[in-house]
C-alpha positions as a LaTeX table, in Angstrom:
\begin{tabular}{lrrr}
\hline
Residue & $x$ (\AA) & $y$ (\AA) & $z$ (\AA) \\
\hline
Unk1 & 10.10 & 28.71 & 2.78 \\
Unk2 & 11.86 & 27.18 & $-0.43$ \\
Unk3 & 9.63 & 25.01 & $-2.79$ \\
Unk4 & 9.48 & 21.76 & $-2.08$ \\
Unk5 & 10.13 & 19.69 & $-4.93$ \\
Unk6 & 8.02 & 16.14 & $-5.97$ \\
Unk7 & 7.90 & 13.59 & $-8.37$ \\
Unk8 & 4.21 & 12.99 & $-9.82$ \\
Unk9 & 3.51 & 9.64 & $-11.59$ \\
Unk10 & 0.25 & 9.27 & $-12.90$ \\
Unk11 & $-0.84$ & 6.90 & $-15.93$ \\
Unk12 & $-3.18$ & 9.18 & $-17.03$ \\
Unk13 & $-2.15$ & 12.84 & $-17.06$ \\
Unk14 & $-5.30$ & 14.05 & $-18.56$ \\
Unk15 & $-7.44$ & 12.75 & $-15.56$ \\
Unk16 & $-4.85$ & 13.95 & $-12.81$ \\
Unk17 & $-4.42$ & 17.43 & $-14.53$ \\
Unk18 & $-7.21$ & 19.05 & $-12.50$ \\
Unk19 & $-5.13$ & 18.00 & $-8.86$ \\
Unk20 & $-1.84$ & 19.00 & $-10.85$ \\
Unk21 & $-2.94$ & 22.65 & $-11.07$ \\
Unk22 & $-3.99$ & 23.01 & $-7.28$ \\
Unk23 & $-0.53$ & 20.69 & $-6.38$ \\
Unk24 & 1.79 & 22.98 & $-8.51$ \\
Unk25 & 0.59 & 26.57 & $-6.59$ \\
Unk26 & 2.56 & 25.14 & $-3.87$ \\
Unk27 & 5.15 & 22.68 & $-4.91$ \\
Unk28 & 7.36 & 22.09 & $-8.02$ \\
Unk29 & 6.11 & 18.95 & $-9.85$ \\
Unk30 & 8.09 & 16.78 & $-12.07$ \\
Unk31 & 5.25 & 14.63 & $-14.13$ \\
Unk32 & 5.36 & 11.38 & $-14.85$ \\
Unk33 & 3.31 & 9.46 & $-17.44$ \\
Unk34 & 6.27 & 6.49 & $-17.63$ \\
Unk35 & 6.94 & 4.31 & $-14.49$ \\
Unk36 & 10.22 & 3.39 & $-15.88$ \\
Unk37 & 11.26 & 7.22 & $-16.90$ \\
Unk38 & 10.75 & 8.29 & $-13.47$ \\
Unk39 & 13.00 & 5.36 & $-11.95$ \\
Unk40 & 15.31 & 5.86 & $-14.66$ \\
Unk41 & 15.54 & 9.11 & $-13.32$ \\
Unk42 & 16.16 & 9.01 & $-9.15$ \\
Unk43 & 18.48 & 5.88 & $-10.36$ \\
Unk44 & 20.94 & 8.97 & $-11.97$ \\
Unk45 & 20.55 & 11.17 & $-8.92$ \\
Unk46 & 17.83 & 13.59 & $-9.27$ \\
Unk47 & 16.07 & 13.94 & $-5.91$ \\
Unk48 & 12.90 & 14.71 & $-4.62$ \\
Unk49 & 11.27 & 16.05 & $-2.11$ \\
Unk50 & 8.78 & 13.04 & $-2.14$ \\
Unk51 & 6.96 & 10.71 & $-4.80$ \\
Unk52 & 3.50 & 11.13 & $-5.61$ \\
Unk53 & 1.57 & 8.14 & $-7.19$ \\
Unk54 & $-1.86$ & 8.03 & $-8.88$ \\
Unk55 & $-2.80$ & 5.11 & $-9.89$ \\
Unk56 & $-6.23$ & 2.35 & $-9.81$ \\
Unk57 & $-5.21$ & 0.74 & $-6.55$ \\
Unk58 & $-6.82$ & $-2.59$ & $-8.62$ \\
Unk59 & $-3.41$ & $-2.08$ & $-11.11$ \\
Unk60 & $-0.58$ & $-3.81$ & $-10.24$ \\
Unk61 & 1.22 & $-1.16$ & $-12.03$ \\
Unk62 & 1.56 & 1.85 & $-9.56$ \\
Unk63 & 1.81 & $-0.86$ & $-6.91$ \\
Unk64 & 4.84 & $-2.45$ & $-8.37$ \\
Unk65 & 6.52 & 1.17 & $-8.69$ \\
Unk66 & 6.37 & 1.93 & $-5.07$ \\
Unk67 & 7.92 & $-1.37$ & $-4.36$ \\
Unk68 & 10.90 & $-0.98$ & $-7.05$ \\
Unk69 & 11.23 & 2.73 & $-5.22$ \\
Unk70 & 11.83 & 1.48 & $-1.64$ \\
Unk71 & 12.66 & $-2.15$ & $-2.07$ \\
Unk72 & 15.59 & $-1.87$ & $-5.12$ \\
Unk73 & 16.21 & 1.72 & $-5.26$ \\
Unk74 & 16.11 & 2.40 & $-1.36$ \\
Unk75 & 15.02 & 6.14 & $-2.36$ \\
Unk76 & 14.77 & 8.03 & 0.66 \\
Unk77 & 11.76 & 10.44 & 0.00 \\
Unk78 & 8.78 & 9.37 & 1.21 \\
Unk79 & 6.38 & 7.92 & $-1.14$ \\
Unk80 & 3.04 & 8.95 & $-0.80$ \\
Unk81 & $-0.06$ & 7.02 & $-2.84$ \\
Unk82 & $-3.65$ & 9.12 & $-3.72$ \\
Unk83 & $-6.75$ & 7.41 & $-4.43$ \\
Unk84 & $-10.22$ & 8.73 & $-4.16$ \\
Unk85 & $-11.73$ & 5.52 & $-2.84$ \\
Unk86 & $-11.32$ & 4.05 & 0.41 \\
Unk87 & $-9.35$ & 1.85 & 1.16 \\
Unk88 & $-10.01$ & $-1.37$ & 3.49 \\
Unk89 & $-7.36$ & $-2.10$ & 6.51 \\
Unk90 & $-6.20$ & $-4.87$ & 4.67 \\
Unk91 & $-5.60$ & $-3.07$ & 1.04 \\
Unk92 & $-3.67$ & $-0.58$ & 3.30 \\
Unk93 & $-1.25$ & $-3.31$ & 4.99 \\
Unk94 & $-0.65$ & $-3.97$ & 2.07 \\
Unk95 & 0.39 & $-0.63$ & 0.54 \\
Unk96 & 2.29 & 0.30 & 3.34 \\
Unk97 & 4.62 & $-3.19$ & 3.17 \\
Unk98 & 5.42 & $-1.86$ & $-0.36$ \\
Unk99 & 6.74 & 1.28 & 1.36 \\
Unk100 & 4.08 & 3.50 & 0.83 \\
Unk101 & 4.14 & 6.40 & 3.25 \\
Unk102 & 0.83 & 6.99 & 3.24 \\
Unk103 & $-2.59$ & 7.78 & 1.48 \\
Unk104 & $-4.53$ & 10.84 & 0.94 \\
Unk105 & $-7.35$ & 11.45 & $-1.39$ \\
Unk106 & $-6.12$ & 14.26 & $-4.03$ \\
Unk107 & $-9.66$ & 16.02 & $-3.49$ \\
Unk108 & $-9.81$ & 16.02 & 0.33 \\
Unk109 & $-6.37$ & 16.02 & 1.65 \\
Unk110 & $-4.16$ & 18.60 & $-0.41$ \\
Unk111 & $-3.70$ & 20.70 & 2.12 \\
Unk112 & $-2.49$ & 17.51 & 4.41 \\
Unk113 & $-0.58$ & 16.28 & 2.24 \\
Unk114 & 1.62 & 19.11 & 1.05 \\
Unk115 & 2.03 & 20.24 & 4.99 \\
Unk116 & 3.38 & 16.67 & 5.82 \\
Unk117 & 5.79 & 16.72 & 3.17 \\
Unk118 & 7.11 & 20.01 & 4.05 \\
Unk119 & 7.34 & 18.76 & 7.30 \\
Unk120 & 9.39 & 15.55 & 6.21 \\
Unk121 & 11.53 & 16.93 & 3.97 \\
Unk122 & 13.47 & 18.83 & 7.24 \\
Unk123 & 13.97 & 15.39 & 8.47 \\
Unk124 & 15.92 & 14.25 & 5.19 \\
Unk125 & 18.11 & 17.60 & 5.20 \\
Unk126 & 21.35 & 18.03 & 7.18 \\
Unk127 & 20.56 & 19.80 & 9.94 \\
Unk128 & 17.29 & 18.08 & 11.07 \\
Unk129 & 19.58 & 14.68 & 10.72 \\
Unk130 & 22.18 & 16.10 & 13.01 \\
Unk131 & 19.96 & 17.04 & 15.93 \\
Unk132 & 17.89 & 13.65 & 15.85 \\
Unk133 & 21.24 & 12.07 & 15.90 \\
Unk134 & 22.33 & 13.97 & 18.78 \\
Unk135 & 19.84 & 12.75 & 20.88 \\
Unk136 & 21.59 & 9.43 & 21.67 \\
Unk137 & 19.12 & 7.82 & 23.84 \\
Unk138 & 18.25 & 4.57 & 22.85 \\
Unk139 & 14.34 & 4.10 & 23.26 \\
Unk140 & 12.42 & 1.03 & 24.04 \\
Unk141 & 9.56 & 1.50 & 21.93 \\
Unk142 & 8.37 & $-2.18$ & 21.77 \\
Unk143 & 7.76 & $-2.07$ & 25.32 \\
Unk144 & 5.96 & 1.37 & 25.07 \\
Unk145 & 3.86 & 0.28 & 22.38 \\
Unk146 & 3.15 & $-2.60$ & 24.91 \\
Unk147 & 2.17 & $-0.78$ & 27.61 \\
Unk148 & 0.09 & 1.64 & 25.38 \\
Unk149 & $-2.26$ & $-0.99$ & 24.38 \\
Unk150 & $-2.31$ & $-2.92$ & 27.78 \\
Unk151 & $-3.35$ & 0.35 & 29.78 \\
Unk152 & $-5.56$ & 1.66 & 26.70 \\
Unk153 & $-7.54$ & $-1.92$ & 26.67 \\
Unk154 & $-8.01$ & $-2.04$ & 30.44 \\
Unk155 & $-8.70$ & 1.63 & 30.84 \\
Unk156 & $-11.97$ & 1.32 & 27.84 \\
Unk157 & $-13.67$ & $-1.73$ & 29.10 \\
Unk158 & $-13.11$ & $-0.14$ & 33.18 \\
Unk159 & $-14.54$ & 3.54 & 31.55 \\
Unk160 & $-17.27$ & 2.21 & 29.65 \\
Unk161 & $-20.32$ & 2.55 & 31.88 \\
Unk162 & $-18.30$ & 6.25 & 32.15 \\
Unk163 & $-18.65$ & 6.82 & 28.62 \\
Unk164 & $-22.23$ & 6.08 & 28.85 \\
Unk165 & $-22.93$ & 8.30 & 30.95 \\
Unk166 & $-20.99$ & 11.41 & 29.96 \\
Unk167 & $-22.53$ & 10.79 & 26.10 \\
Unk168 & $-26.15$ & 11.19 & 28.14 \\
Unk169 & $-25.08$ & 14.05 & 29.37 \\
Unk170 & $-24.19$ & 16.16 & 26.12 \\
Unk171 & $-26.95$ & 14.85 & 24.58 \\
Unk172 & $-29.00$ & 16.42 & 27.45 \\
Unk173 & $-27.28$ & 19.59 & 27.35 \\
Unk174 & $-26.86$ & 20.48 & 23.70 \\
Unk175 & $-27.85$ & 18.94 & 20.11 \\
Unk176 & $-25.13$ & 17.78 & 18.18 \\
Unk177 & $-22.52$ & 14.48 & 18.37 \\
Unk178 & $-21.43$ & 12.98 & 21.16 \\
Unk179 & $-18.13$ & 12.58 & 19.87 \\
Unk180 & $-15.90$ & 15.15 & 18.17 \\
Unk181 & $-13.09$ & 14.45 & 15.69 \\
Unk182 & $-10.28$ & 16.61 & 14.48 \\
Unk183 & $-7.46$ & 16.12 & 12.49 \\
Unk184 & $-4.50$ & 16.29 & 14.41 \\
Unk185 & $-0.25$ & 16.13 & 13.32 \\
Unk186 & 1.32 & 13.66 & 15.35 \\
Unk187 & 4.28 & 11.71 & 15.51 \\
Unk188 & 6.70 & 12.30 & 12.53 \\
Unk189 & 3.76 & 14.95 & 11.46 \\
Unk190 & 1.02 & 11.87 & 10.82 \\
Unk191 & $-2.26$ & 13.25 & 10.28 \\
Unk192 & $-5.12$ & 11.35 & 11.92 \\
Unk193 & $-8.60$ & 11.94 & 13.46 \\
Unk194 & $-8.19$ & 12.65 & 17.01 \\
Unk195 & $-11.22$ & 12.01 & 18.81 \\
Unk196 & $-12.45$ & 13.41 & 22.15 \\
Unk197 & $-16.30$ & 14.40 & 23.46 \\
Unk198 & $-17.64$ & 17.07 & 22.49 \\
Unk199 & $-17.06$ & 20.45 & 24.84 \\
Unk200 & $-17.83$ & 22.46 & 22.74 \\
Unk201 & $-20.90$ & 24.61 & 20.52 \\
Unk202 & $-21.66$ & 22.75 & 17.47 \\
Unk203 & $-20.28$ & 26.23 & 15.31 \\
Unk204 & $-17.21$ & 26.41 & 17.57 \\
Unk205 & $-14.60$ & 26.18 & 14.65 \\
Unk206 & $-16.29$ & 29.01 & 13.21 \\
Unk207 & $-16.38$ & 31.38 & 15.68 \\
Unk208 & $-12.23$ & 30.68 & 16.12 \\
Unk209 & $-11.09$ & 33.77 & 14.22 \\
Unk210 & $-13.76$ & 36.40 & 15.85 \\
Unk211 & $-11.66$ & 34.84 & 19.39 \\
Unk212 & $-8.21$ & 34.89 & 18.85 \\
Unk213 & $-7.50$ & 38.21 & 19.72 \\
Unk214 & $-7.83$ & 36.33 & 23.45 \\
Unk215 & $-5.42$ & 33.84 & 22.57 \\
Unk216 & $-3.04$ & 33.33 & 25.86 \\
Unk217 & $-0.37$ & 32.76 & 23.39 \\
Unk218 & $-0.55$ & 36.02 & 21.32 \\
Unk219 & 2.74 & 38.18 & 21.86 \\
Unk220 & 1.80 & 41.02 & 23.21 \\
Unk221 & 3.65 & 43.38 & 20.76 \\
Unk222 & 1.95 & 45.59 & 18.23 \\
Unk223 & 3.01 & 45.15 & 14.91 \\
Unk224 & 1.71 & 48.81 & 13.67 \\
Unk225 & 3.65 & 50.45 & 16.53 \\
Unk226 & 6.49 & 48.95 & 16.81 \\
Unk227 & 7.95 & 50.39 & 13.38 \\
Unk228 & 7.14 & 54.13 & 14.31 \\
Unk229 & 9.26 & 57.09 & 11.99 \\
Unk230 & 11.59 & 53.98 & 11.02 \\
Unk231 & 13.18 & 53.14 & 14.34 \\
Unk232 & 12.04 & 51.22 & 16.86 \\
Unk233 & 10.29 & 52.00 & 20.59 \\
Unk234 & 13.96 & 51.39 & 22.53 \\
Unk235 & 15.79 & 53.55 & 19.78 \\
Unk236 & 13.20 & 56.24 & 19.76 \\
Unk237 & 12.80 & 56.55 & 23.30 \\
Unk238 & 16.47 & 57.08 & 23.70 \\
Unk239 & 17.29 & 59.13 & 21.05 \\
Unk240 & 19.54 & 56.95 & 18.87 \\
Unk241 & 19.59 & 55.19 & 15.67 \\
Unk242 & 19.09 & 51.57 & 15.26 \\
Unk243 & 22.11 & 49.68 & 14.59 \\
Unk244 & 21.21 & 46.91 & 12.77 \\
Unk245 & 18.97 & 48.19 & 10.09 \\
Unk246 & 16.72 & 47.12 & 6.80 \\
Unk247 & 15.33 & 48.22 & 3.72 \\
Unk248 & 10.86 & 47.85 & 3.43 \\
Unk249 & 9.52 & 47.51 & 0.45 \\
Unk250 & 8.24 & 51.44 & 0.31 \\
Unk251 & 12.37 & 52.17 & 0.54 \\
Unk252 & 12.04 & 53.48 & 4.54 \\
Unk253 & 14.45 & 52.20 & 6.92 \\
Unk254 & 13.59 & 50.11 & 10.06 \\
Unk255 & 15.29 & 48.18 & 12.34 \\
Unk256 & 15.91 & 44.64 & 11.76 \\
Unk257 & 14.94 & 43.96 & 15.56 \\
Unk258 & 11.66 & 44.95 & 15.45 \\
Unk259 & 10.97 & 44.47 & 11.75 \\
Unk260 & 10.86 & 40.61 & 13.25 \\
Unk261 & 8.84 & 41.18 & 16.08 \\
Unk262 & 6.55 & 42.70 & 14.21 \\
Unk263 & 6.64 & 39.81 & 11.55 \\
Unk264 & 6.40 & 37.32 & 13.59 \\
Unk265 & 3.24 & 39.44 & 15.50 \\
Unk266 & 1.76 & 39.73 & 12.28 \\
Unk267 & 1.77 & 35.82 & 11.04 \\
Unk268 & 0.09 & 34.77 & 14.20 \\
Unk269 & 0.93 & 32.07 & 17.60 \\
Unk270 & 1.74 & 28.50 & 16.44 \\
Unk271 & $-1.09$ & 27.53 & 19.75 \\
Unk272 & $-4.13$ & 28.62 & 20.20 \\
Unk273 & $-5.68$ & 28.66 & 23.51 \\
Unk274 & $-8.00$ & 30.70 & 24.73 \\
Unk275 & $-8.78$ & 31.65 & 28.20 \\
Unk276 & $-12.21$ & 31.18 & 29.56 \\
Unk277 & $-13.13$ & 30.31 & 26.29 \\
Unk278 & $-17.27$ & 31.18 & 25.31 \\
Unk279 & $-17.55$ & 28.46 & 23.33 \\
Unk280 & $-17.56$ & 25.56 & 25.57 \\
Unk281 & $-20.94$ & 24.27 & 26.78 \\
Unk282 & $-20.87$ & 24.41 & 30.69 \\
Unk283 & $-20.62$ & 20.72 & 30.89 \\
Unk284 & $-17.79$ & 21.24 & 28.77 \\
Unk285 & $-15.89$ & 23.26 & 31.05 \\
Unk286 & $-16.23$ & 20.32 & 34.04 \\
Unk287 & $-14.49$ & 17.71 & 30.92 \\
Unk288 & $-12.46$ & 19.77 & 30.65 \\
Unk289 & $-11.03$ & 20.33 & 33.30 \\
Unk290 & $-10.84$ & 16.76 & 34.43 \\
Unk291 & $-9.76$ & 15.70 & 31.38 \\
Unk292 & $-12.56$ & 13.51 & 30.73 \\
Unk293 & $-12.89$ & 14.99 & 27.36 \\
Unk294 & $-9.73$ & 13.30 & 26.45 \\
Unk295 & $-10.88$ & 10.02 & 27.20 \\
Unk296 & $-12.03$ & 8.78 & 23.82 \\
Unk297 & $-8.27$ & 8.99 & 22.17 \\
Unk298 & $-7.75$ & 6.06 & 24.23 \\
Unk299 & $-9.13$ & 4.34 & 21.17 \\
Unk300 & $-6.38$ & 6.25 & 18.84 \\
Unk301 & $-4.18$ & 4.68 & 21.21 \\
Unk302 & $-4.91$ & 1.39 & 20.40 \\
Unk303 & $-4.86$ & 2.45 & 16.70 \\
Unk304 & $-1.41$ & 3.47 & 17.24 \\
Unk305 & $-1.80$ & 7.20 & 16.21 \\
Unk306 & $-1.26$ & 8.14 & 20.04 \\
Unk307 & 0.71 & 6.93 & 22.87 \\
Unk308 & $-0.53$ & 7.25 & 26.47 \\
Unk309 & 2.46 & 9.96 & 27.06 \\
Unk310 & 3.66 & 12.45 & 24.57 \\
Unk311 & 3.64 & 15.18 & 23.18 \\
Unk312 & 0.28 & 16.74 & 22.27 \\
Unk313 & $-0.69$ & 16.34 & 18.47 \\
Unk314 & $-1.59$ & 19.78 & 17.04 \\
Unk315 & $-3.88$ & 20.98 & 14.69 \\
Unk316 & $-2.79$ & 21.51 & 11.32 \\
Unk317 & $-3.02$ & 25.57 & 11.61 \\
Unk318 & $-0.98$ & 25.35 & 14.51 \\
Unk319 & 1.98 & 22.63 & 13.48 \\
Unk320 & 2.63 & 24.25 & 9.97 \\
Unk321 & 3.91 & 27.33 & 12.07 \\
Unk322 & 6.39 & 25.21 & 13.23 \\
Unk323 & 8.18 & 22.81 & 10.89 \\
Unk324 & 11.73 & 25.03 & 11.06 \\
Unk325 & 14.38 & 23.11 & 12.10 \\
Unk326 & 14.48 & 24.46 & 15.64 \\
Unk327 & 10.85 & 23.08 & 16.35 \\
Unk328 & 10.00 & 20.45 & 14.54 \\
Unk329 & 12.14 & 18.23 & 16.75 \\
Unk330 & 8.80 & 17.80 & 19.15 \\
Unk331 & 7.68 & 15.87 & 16.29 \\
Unk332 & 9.92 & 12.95 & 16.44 \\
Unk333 & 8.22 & 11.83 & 19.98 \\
Unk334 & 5.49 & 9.94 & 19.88 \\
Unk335 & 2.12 & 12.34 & 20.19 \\
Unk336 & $-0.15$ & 11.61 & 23.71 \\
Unk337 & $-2.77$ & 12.18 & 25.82 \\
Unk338 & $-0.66$ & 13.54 & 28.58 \\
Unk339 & 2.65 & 14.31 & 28.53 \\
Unk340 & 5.44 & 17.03 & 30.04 \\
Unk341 & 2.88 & 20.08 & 29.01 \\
Unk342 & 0.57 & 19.16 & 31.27 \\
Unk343 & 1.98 & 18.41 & 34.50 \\
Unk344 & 4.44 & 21.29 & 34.14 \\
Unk345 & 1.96 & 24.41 & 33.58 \\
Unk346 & $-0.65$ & 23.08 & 31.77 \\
Unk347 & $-3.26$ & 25.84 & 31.24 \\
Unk348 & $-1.44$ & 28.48 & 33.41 \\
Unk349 & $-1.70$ & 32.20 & 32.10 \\
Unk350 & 1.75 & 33.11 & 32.34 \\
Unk351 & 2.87 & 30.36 & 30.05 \\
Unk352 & 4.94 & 31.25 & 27.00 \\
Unk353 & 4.40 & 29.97 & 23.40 \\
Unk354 & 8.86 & 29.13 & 23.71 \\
Unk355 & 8.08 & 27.69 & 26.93 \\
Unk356 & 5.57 & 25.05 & 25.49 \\
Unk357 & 7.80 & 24.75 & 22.40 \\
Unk358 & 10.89 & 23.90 & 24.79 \\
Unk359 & 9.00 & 21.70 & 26.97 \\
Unk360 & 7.59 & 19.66 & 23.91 \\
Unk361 & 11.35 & 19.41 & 22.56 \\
Unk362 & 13.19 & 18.26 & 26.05 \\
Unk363 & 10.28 & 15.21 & 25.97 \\
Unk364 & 11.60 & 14.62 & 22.48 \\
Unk365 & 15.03 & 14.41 & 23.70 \\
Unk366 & 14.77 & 12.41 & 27.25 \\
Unk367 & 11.19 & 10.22 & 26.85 \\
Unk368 & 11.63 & 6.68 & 27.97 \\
Unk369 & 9.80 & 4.76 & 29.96 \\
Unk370 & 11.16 & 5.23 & 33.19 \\
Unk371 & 9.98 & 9.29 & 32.72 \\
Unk372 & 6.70 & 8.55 & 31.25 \\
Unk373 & 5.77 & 6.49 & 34.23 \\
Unk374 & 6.93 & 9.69 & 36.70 \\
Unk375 & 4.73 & 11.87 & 34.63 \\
Unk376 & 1.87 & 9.39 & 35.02 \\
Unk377 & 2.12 & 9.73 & 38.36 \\
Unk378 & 1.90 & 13.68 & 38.28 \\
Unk379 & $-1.06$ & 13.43 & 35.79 \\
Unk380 & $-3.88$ & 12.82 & 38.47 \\
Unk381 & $-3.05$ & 15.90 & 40.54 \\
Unk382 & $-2.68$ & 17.66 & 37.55 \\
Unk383 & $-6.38$ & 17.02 & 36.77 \\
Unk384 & $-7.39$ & 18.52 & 40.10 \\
Unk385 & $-6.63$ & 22.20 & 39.43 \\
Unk386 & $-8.23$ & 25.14 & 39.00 \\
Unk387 & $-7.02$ & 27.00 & 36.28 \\
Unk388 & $-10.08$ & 26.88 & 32.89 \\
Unk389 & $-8.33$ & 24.94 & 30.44 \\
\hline
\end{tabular}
C-alpha cells in the first residue's frame, strides 16, 4: 500500500517530535511550525492525505486553523485534532462545528488514527468516488436516525430489569466486568467503544493467536505447498508449465496463480471467528446465542456510533485487511447490531470470508428503510438457531 501522505501542524515541534518519529514509520509528514505556511500551502495545490493538528485545545490558535481549513479553504482531507487530555462533550461540539474530523490522543490512538486515514483517503480517490456514486439510492437517514433512537430508548428502559439480571449472572459465574468494551470501525471507518456483556474469559484477547488456526474463515490452502519445484499443484499434477509466471526474490520461478493464494494464505482472514470457541464462559455461549450479549450497544445506538441495522463494525485487525477499493464499500453503511449477515448465514460453517464481504457490500448498496424493517422481522428467528456463534 502507497504512503499516505499528511500535513502536521504543531506550534511546538520540539514537544511533538517524540509522536513525529512513531507517525513518520508509517506515513510521510509534511511539518508545520507556521499556521499560515501550511494554508499558504494547500491554497497553491499541494494535497494531503489528511491534516494533523497539535495544539492546547485552550489556544484559539489551532482552533482557528481548522476553521480557515474547512470553512474558507473547503480542503477536502479530513482534519484530524490530537490532544492528550480529554475532552468534555461540549469542547467536542465544538471542535467538530469547526470541521474537525475527529480526536485521538497521539499516545493512545496511533495505530487508530493512521488506519482511519488510510481508510479515508480511498474515499477521496477516483475510484472509491465512482462506486459510492453509483449507488444512486437516495437514503432517508433522518428518519433512520429517528427510528434508531425511538426503538433504542424503548428497548433500554423495557430490558432493564433484563440487564439486571444477566450482570448477576456473570458476576456469579466468573470474576471480572460485567460489561466488555472493544474498539470497533464503523461507519465511514469511525472508531468507537463497542460495548456488549461479557462472554468471554477475562484473558480471552490473549489467548486469540494460540486459536486462530480454528478460524472458520481461514482458506484452506497451504502456503508452503502450494509453491512446490516452482509450479503449482494443477500444473504439477498434469505435467505442464504454468503460464502465467513470476520471479521470487531467491530468482526461482512460480506461478503467479498460486504465488497469490499463497500470499493472501500467508497475511491472514480479514474475520475471525472461531467455531466452538474455548474461551467463552458457558453462560456465554447461551448470550450468545440469543444475542443477548449484544444488548448493551443499544446504548452506542443512542450515541450514534451504531444503527439498529447495519453492517457489523469490525475490529481494527480485521477492517485494516480490507480498506482496498473493492471492500471498503461496506463501510459507507451505517454499522449495526443486526443486519443482512445475520439473517442470511449468520454463524453457519460453510460460510465464505467473499460471501460475508459481498453480503456486507449489497447492504451498502440497497439499505433503506423499507429493507431494514424486513430484516427486523427475520432477526427473531434468527436468534433461535442452533449453530455456536
Amino acid at each position: 500500500m502507497m504512503r499516505k501522505q499528511v500535513a502536521f501542524f504543531s506550534p511546538d515541534m520540539q514537544e511533538a517530535s517524540e509522536f513525529l518519529l512513531e507517525l513518520e514509520r508509517a506515513l510521510d509528514v509534511q511539518q508545520f511550525s507556521n499556521a499560515q505556511h501550511l494554508l499558504n500551502s494547500l491554497s497553491q495545490g499541494v494535497s494531503y492525505d489528511a491534516v494533523l493538528i497539535s495544539a492546547d485545545p485552550a489556544s484559539t490558535m489551532g482552533l482557528n486553523l481548522a476553521r480557515s481549513l474547512s470553512k474558507e479553504l473547503k480542503i477536502q482531507s479530513p482534519v484530524f485534532w490530537l490532544a492528550n487530555c480529554p475532552f468534555s462533550p461540549t469542547l467536542q461540539r465544538v471542535f467538530l462545528e469547526a470541521g474537525v474530523k475527529d480526536i485521538f490522543n497521539p499516545g493512545t490512538d496511533l495505530e487508530k488514527l493512521i488506519t482511519r486515514i488510510n481508510f479515508l483517503s480511498h474515499q477521496q480517490n477516483g475510484s472509491m468516488g465512482q462506486q459510492n456514486r453509483g449507488l444512486g439510492v437516495k437514503r432517508n437517514l433522518a428518519g433512520k436516525r429517528a427510528f434508531d433512537v425511538i426503538v433504542a430508548s424503548l428497548a433500554l428502559i423495557c430490558l432493564s430489569p433484563l440487564f439486571l439480571i444477566v450482570a448477576l449472572l456473570i458476576k456469579m459465574e466468573s470474576k471480572g466486568p460485567v460489561f466488555y468494551y472493544s474498539y470497533r470501525v464503523g461507519t465511514g471507518y469511525k472508531i468507537f467503544k463497542f460495548w456488549k456483556f461479557r462472554s468471554m474469559r477475562q484473558d480471552a484477547e490473549h489467548l486469540l493467536e494460540s486459536y486462530k488456526g480454528q478460524n472458520q474463515y481461514q482458506s484452506g490452502e497451504n502456503p508452503a505447498l502450494v509453491l512446490a519445484g516452482g509450479l503449482c499443484a494443477a500444473c504439477a499434477e498434469s505435467g505442464n508449465e504454468c503460464l502465467n509466471k513470476l520471479i521470487d526474490a531467491q530468482g526461482k520461478t512460480i506461478c503467479e496463480k498460486q504465488y497469490q493464494i499463497a500470499k493472501k494464505a500467508s497475511s491472514g482472514s480479514a474475520f475471525i471467528k472461531i467455531a466452538n470457541d474455548p474461551r467463552i464462559t458457558k453462560l456465554g455461549t447461551f448470550l450468545r446465542n440469543t444475542s443477548i450479549d449484544e444488548l448493551p450497544q443499544l446504548y452506542n445506538v443512542l450515541r450514534g456510533d451504531m444503527s439498529i441495522v447495519g453492517n457489523r463494525p469490525l475490529p481494527l485487525y480485521e477492517a485494516e485487511k480490507i480498506t482496498t477499493d473493492q471492500f471498503a464499500a461496506r463501510f459507507i453503511a451505517p454499522a449495526g447490531i443486526t443486519g443482512l449477515w445475520q439473517v442470511s448465514k449468520r454463524g453457519m460453517q460453510d460460510m465464505s470470508e467473499d460471501e460475508r464481504k459481498a453480503l456486507d457490500i449489497k447492504y451498502a448498496e440497497e439499505y433503506s428503510l423499507r429493507k431494514d424493517a424486513m430484516i427486523i422481522l427475520k432477526t427473531l428467528p434468527a436468534l433461535f438457531q442452533k449453530q455456536n456463534v
